[in-house]
C-alpha positions in Angstrom: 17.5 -11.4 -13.0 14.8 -10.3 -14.6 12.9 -7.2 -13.7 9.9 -8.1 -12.6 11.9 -10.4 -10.4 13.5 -6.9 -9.3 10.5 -5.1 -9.0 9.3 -7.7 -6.1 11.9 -7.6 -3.9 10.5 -3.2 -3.9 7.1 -4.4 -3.6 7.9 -7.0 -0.8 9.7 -4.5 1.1 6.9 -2.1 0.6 4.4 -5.0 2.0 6.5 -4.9 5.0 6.4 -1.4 5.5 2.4 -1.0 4.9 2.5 -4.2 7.9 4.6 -3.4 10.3 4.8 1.0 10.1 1.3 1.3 9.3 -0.9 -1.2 10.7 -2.3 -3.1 7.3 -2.9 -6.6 7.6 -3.2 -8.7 5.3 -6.4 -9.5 5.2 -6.9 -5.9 4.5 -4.1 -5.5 2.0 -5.9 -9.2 0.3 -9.3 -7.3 -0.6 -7.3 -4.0 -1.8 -5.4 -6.0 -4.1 -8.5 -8.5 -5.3 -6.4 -11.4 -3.9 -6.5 -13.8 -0.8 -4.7 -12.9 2.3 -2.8 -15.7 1.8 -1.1 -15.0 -1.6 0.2 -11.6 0.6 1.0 -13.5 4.0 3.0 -16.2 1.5 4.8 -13.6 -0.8 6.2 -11.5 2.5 6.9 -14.3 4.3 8.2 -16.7 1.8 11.4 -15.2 0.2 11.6 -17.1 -2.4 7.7 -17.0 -3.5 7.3 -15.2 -6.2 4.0 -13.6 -8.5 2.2 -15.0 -11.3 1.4 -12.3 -13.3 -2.2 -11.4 -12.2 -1.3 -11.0 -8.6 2.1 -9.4 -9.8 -0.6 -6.9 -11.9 -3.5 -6.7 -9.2 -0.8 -5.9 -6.2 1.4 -3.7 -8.2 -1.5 -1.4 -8.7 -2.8 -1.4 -5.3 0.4 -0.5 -4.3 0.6 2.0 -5.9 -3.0 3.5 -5.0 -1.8 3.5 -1.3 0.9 4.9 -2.1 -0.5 8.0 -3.7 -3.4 7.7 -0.3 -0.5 8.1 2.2 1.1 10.7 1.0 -2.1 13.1 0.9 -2.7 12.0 3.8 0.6 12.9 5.4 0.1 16.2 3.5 -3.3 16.6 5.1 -3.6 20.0 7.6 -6.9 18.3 9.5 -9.5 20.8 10.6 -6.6 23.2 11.8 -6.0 25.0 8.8 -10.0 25.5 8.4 -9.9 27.7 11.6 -7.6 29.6 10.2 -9.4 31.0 7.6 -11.3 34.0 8.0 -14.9 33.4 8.9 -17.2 35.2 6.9 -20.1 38.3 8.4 -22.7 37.7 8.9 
């Protein structure tokens, strides 16, 4: 096996997770990645599909990107941590 072969069985299994834990559809996760919602729908659904190397490119990428935005925003305090600063005198 090669690796990119590898590295989409992670980025199918990620797919999955961004559809089913976190709401994305893919129609959403199509524009993010610059590619038709069908290329997604067929390459989580289709075990055997597999990439050409522009998709493979444009979705690794985007996967990545999300997966950077996700974990800031799990990270994120909200508004709660700005009341807990001191408010200056006025």
């Amino acid at each position: 096996m090669k690796m990119k072969e590898i590295e989409q069985i992670k980025m199918r299994t990620d797919l999955k997770i961004l559809t089913k834990d976190y709401g994305f559809n893919y129609h959403s996760l199509g524009q993010i990645f610059n590619c038709h919602e069908k290329v997604v729908r067929d390459f989580v659904n289709i075990k055997t599909r597999t990439l050409n190397d522009i998709h493979y490119q444009s979705i690794k990428k985007g996967l990545f990107r999300i997966q950077k935005q996700i974990k800031e925003a799990e990270e994120y305090k909200g508004f709660d941590c700005v009341n807990k600063r001191k408010k200056p005198k006025r």
